[in-house]
C-alpha positions, -999 to +999 in steps of 0.1 A: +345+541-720+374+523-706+373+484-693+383+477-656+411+449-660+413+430-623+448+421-617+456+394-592+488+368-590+489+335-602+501+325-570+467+326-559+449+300-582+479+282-574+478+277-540+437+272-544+447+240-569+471+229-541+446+232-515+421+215-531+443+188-544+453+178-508+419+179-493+408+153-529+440+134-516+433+132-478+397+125-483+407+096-510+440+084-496+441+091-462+407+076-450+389+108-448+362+096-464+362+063-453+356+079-414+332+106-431+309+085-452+315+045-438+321+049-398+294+031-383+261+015-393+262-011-421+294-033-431+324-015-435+338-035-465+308-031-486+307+005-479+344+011-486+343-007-521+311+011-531+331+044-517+363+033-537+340+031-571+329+066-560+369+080-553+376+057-594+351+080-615+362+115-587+400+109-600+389+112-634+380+146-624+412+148-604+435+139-634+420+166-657+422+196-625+462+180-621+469+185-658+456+217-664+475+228-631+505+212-649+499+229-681+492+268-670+528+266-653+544+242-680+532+257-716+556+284-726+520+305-740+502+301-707+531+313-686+537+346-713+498+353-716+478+361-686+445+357-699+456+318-710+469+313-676+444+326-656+416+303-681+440+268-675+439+277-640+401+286-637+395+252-653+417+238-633+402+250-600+369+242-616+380+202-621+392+203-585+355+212-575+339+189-595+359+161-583+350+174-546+320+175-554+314+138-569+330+124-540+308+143-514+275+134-535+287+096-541+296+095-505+260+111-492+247+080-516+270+052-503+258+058-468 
């Protein structure tokens, strides 16, 4: 019985971490989530130091998804072996989620 092997281009993954990296960045740096989570009802201050904490423990998440980004194009092995690569960057995309994912549920709780 032969195996299917699904093919696609790094390129792909890439542009996913990319993606995902500038919507983390715009929501953290860019006030995103400030206007998503802290626009209107209780004082603004409070709610933006209690989002910052929030954005502190998401760019833990943030750092790992960057590295492993870093590494699947950096590491002689990942670039020569498509299985490696295409693990980095599915953790990598992963990470990116997660961190997402922790700054949307910590925002739903700051407001």
């Amino acid at each position: 019985m032969a195996r299917v092997q699904l093919r696609f281009s790094p390129i792909i993954p890439t542009i996913a971490s990319f993606l995902l990296a500038a919507l983390w960045g715009l929501s953290v740096f860019a006030g995103w989530g400030l206007e998503a989570f802290c626009a209107g009802g209780e004082d603004s201050s409070t709610c933006s130091q209690r989002l910052g904490t929030v954005s502190t423990v998401s760019s833990l998440f943030a750092a790992l998804a960057a590295c492993c980004t870093a590494a699947a194009w950096l590491l002689p092995g990942a670039r020569q072996d498509p299985r490696a690569f295409g693990r980095i960057m599915g953790a990598a995309v992963i990470a990116w989620i997660v961190a997402e994912g922790v700054l949307f549920l910590g925002g739903m709780l700051v407001r």
